[in-house]
Chimera marker file (.cmm) of the C-alpha trace (Angstrom):
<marker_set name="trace">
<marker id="1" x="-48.570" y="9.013" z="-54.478" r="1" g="1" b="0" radius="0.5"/>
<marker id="2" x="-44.771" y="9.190" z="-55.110" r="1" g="1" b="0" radius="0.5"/>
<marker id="3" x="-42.438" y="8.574" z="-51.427" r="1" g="1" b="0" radius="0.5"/>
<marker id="4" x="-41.780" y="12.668" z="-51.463" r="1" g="1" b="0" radius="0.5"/>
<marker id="5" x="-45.817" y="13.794" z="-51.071" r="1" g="1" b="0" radius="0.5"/>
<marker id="6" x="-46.447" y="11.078" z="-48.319" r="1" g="1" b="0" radius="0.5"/>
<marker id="7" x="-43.711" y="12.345" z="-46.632" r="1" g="1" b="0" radius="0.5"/>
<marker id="8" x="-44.720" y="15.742" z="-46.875" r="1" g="1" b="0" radius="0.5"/>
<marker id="9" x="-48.494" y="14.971" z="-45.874" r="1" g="1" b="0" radius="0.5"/>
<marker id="10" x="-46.859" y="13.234" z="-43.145" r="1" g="1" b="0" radius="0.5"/>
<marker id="11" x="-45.189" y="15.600" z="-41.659" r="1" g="1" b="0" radius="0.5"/>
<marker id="12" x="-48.469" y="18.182" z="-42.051" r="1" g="1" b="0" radius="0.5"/>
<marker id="13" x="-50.011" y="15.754" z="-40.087" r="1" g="1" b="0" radius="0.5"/>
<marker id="14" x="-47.711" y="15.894" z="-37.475" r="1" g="1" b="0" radius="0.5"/>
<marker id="15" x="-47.728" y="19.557" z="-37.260" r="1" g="1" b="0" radius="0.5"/>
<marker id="16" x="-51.244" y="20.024" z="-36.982" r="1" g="1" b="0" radius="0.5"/>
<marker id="17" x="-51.898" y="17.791" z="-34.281" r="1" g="1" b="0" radius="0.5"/>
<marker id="18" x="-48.749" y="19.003" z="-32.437" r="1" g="1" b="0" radius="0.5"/>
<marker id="19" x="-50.730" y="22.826" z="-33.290" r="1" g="1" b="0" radius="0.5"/>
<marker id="20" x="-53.959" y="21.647" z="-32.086" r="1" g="1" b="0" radius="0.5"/>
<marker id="21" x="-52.391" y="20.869" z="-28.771" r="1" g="1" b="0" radius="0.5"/>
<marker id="22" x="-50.784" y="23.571" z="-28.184" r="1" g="1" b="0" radius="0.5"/>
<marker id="23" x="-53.921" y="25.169" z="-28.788" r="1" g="1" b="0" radius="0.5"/>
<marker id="24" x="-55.711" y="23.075" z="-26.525" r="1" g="1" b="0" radius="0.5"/>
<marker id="25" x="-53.143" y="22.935" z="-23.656" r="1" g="1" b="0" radius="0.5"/>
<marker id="26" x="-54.037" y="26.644" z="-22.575" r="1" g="1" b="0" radius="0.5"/>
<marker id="27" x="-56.322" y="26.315" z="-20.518" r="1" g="1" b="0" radius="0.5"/>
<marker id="28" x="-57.581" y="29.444" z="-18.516" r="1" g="1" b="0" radius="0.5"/>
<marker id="29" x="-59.304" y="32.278" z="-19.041" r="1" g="1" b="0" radius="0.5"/>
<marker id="30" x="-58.449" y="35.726" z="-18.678" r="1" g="1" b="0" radius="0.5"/>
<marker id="31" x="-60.375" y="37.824" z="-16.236" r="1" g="1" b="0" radius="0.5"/>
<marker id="32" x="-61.071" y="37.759" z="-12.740" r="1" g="1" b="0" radius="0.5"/>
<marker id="33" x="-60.721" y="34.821" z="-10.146" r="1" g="1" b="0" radius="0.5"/>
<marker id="34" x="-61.920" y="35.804" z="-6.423" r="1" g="1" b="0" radius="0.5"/>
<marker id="35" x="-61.336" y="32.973" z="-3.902" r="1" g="1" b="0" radius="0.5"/>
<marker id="36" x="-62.444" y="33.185" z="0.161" r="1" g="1" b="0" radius="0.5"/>
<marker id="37" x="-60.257" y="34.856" z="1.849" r="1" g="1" b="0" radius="0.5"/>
<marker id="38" x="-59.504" y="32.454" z="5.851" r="1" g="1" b="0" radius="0.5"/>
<marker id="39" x="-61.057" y="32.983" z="8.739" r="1" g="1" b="0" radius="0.5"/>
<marker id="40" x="-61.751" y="37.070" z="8.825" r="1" g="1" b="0" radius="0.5"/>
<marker id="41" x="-59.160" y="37.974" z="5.591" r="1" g="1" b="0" radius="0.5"/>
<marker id="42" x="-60.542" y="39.922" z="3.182" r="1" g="1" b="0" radius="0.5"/>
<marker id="43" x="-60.891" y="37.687" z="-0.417" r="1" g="1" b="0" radius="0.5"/>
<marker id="44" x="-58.029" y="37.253" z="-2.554" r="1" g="1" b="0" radius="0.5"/>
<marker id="45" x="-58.403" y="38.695" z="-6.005" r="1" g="1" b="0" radius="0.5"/>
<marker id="46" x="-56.187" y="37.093" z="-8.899" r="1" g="1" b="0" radius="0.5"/>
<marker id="47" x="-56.678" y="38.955" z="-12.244" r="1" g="1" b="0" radius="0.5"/>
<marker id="48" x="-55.283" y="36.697" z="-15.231" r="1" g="1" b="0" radius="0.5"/>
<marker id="49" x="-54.759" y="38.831" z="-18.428" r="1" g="1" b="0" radius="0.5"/>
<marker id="50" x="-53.480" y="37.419" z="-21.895" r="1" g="1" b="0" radius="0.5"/>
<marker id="51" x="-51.171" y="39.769" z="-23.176" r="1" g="1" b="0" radius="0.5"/>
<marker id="52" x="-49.723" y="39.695" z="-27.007" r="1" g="1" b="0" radius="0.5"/>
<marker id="53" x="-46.210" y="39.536" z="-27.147" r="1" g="1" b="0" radius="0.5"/>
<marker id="54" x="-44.082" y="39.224" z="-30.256" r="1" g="1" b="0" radius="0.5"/>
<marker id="55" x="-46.810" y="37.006" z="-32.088" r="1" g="1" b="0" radius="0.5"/>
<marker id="56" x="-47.041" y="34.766" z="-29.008" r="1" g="1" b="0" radius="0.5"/>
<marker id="57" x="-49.605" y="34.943" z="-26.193" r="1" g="1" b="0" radius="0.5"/>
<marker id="58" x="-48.098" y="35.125" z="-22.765" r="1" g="1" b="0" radius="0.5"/>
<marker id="59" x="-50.273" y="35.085" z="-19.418" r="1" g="1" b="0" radius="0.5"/>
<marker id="60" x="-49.800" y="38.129" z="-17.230" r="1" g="1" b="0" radius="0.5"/>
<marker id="61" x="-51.180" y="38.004" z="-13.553" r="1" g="1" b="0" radius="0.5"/>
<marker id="62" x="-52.098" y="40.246" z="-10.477" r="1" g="1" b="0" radius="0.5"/>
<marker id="63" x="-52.214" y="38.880" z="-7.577" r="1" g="1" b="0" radius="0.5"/>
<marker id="64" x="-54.049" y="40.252" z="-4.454" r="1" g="1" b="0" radius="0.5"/>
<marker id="65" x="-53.476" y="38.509" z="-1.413" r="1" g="1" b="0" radius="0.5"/>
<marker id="66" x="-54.091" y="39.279" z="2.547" r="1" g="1" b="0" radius="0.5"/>
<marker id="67" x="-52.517" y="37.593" z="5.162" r="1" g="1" b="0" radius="0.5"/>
<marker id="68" x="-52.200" y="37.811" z="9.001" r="1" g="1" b="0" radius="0.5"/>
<marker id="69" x="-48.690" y="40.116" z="9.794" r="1" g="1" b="0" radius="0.5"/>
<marker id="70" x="-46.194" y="40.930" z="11.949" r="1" g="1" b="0" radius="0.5"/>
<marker id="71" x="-47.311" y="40.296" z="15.474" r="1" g="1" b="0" radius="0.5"/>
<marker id="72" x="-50.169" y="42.115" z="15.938" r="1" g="1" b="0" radius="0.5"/>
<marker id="73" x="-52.402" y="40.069" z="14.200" r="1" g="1" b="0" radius="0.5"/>
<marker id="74" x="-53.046" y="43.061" z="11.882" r="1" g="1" b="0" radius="0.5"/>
<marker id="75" x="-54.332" y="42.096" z="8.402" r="1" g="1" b="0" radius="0.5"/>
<marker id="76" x="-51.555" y="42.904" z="5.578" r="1" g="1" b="0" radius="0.5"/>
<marker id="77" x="-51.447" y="42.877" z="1.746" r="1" g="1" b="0" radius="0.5"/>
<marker id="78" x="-49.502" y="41.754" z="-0.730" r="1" g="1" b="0" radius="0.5"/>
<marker id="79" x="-49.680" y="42.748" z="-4.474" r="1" g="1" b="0" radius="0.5"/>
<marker id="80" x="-47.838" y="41.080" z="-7.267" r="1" g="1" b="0" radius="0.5"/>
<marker id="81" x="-47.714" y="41.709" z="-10.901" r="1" g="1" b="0" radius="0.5"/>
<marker id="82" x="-45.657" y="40.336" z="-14.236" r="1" g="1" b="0" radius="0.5"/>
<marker id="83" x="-45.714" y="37.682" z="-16.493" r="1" g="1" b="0" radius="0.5"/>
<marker id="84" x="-46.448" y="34.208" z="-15.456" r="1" g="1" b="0" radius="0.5"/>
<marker id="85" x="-44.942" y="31.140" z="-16.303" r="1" g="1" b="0" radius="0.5"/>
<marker id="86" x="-47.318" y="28.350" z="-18.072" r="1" g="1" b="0" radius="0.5"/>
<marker id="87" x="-47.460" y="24.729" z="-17.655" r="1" g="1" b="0" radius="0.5"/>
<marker id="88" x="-49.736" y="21.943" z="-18.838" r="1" g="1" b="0" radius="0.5"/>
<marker id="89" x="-49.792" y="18.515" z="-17.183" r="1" g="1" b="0" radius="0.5"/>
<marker id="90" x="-52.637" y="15.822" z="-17.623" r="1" g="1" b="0" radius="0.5"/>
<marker id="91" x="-55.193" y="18.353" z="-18.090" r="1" g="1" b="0" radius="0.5"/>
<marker id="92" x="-54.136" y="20.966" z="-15.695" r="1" g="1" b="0" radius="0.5"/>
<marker id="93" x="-53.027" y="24.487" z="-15.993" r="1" g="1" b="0" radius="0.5"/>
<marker id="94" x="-50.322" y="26.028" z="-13.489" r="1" g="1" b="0" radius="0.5"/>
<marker id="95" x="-49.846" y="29.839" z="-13.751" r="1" g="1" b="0" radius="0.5"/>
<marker id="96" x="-46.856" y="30.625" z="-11.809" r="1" g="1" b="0" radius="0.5"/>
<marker id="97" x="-45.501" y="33.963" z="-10.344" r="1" g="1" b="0" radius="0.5"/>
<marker id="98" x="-42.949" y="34.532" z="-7.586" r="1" g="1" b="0" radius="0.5"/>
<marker id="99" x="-43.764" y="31.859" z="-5.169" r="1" g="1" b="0" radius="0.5"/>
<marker id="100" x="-47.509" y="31.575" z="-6.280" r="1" g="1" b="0" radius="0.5"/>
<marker id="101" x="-49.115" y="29.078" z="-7.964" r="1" g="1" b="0" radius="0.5"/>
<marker id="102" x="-52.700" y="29.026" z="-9.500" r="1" g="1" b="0" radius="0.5"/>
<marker id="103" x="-53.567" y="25.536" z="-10.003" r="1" g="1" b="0" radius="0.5"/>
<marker id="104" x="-56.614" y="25.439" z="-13.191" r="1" g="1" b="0" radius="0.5"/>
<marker id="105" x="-58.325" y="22.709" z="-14.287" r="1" g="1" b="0" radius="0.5"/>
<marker id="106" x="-60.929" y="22.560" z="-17.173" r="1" g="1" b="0" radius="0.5"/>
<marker id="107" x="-60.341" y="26.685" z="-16.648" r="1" g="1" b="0" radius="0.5"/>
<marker id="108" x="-61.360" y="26.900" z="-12.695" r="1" g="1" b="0" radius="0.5"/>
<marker id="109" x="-59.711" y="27.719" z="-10.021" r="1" g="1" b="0" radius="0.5"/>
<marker id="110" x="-60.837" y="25.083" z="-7.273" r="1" g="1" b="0" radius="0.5"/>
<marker id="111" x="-63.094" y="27.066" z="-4.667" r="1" g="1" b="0" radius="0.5"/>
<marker id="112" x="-63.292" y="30.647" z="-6.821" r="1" g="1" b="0" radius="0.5"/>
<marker id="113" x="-65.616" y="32.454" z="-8.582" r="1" g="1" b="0" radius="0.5"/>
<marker id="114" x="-64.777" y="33.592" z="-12.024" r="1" g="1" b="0" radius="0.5"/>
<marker id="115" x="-65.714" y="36.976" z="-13.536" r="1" g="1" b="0" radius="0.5"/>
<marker id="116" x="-64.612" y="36.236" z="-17.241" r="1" g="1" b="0" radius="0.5"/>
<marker id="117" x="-62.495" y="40.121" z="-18.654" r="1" g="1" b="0" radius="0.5"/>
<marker id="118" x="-64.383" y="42.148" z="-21.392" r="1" g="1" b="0" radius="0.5"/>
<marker id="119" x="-63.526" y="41.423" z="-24.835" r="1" g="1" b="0" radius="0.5"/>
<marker id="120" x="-62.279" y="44.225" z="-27.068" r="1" g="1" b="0" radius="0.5"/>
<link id1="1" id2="2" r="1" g="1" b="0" radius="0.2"/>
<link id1="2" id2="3" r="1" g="1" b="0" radius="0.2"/>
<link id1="3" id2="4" r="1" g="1" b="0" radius="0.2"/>
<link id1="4" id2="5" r="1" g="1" b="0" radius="0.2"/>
<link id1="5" id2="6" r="1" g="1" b="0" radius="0.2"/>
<link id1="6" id2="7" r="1" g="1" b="0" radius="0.2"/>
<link id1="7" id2="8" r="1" g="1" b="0" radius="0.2"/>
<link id1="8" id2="9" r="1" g="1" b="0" radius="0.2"/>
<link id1="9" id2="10" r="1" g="1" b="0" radius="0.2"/>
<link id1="10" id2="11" r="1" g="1" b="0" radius="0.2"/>
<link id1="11" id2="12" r="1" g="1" b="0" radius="0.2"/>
<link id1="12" id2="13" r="1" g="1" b="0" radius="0.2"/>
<link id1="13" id2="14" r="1" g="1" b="0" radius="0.2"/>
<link id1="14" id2="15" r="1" g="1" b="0" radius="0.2"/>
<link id1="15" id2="16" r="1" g="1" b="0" radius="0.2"/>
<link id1="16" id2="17" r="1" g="1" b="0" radius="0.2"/>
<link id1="17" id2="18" r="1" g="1" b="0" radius="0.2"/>
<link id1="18" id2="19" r="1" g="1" b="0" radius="0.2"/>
<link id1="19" id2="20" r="1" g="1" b="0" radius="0.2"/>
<link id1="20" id2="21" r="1" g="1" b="0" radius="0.2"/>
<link id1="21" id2="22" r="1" g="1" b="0" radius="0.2"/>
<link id1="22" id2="23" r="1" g="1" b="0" radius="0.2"/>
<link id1="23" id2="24" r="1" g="1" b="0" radius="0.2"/>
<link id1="24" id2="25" r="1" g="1" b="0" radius="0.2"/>
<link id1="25" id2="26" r="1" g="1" b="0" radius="0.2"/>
<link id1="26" id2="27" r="1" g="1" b="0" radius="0.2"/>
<link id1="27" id2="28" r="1" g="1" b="0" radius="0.2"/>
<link id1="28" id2="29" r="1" g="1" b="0" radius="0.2"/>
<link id1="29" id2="30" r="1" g="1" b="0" radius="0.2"/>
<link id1="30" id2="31" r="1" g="1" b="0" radius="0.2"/>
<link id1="31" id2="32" r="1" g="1" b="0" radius="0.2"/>
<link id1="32" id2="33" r="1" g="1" b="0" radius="0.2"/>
<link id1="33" id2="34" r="1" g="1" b="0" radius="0.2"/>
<link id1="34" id2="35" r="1" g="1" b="0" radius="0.2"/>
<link id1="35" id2="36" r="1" g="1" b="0" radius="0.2"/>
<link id1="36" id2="37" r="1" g="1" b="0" radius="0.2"/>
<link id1="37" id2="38" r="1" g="1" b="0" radius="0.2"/>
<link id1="38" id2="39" r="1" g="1" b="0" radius="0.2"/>
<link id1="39" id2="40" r="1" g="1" b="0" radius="0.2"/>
<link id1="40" id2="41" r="1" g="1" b="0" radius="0.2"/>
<link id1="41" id2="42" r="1" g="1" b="0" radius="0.2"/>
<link id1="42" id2="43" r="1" g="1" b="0" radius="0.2"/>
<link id1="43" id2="44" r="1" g="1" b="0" radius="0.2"/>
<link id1="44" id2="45" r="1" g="1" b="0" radius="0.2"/>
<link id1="45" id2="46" r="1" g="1" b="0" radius="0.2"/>
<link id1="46" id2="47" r="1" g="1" b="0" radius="0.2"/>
<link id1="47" id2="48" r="1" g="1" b="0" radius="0.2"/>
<link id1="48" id2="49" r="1" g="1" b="0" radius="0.2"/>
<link id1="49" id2="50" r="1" g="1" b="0" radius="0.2"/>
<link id1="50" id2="51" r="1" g="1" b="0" radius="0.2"/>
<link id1="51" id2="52" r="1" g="1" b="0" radius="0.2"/>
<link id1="52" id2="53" r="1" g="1" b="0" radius="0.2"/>
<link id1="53" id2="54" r="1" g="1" b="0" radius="0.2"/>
<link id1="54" id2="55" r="1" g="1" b="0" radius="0.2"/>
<link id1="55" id2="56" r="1" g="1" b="0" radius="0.2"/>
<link id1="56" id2="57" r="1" g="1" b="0" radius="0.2"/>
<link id1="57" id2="58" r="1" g="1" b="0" radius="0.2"/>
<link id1="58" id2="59" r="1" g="1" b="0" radius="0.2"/>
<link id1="59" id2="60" r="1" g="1" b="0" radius="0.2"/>
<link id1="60" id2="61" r="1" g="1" b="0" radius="0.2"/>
<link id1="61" id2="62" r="1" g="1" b="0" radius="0.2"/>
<link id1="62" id2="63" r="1" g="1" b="0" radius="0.2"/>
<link id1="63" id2="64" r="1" g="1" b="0" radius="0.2"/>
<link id1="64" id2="65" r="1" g="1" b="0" radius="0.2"/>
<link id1="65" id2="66" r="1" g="1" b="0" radius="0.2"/>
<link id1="66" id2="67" r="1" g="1" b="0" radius="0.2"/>
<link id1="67" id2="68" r="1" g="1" b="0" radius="0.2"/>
<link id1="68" id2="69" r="1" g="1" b="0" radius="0.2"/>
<link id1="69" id2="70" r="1" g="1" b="0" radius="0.2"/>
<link id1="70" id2="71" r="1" g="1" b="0" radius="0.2"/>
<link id1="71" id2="72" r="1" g="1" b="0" radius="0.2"/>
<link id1="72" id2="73" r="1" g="1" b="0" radius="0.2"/>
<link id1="73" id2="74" r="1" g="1" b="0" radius="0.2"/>
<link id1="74" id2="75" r="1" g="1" b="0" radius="0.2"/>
<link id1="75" id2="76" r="1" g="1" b="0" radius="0.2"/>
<link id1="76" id2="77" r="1" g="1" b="0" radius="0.2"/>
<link id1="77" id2="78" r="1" g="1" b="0" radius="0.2"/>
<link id1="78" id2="79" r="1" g="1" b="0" radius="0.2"/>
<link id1="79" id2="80" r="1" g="1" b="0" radius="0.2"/>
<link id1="80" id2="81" r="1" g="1" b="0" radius="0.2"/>
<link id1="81" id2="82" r="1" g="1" b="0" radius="0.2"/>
<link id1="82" id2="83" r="1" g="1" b="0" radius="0.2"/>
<link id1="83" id2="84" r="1" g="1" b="0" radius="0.2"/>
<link id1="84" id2="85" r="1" g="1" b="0" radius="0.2"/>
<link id1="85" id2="86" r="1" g="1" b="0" radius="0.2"/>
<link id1="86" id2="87" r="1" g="1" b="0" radius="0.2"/>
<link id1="87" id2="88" r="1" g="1" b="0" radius="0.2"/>
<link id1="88" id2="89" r="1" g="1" b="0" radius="0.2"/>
<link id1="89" id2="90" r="1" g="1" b="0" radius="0.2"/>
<link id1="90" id2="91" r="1" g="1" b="0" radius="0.2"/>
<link id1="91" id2="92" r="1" g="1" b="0" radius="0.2"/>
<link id1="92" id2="93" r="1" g="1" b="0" radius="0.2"/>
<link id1="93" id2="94" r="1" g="1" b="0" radius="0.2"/>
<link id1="94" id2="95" r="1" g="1" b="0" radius="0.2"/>
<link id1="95" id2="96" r="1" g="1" b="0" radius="0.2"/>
<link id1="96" id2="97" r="1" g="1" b="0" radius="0.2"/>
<link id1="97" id2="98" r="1" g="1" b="0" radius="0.2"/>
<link id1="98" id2="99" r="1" g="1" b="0" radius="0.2"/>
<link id1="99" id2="100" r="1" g="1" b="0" radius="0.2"/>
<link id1="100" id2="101" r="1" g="1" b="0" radius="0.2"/>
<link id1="101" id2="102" r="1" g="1" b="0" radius="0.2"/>
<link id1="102" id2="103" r="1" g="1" b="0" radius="0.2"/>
<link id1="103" id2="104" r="1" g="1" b="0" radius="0.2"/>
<link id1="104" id2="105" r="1" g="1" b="0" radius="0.2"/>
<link id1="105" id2="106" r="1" g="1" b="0" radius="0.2"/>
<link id1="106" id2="107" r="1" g="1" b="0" radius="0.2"/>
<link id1="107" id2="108" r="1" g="1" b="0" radius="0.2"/>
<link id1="108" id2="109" r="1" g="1" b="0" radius="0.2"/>
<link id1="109" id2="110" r="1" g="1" b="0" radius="0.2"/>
<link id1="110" id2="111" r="1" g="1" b="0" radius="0.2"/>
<link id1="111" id2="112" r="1" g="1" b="0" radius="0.2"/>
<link id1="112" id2="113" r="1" g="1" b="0" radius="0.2"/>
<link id1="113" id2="114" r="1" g="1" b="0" radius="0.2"/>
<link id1="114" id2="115" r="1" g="1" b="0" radius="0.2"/>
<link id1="115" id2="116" r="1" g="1" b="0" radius="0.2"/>
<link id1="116" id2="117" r="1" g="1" b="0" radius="0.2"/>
<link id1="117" id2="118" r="1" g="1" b="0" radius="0.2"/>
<link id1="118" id2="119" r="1" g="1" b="0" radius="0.2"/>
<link id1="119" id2="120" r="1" g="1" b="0" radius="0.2"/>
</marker_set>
């Protein structure tokens, strides 16, 4: 094999582990994650959606969450929406909107059930 193919194969090597993970590194599902809600709050519903943009993949969240307000201990909600940010870090998953953070691992969310979305 002449010095310009073992170059080339390589650099394909390279690229397909660097591909595979990527690949690998997202780790959640889309669908439906509903964790406890404390003491008397309602459960907090966080729907995680995979949207298609511009050939990439890009997480897109909604976050339901209740929380005690003002000062009559009445029960409040908050609901966010928009495009996450993604990271990947020794096997974990952090989808991150406003000042939320969904920590995955190995596509859980620690102390949630999961209701996976409907495929198209």
């Amino acid at each position: 094999m002449d010095i310009s193919k073992e170059i080339f194969m390589r650099q394909l090597i390279i690229l397909t582990s660097i591909l595979a993970a990527a690949c690998a590194a997202s780790a959640y599902d889309a669908g439906t994650y509903t964790c406890p809600g404390r003491g008397h709050l309602p459960a907090n519903i966080y729907v995680v959606k995979k949207i298609a943009v511009g050939g990439e993949t890009l997480p897109y969240l909604e976050l339901t969450r209740h929380f005690v307000g003002g000062g009559n201990g009445e029960v409040e909600t908050a609901l966010m929406r928009g495009f996450a940010i993604e990271s990947n870090l020794r096997g974990k998953t952090t989808l991150s909107i406003a000042s939320v953070s969904l920590e995955l691992e190995a596509g859980s969310l620690k102390g949630c059930s999961f209701l996976p979305a409907e495929r198209k």
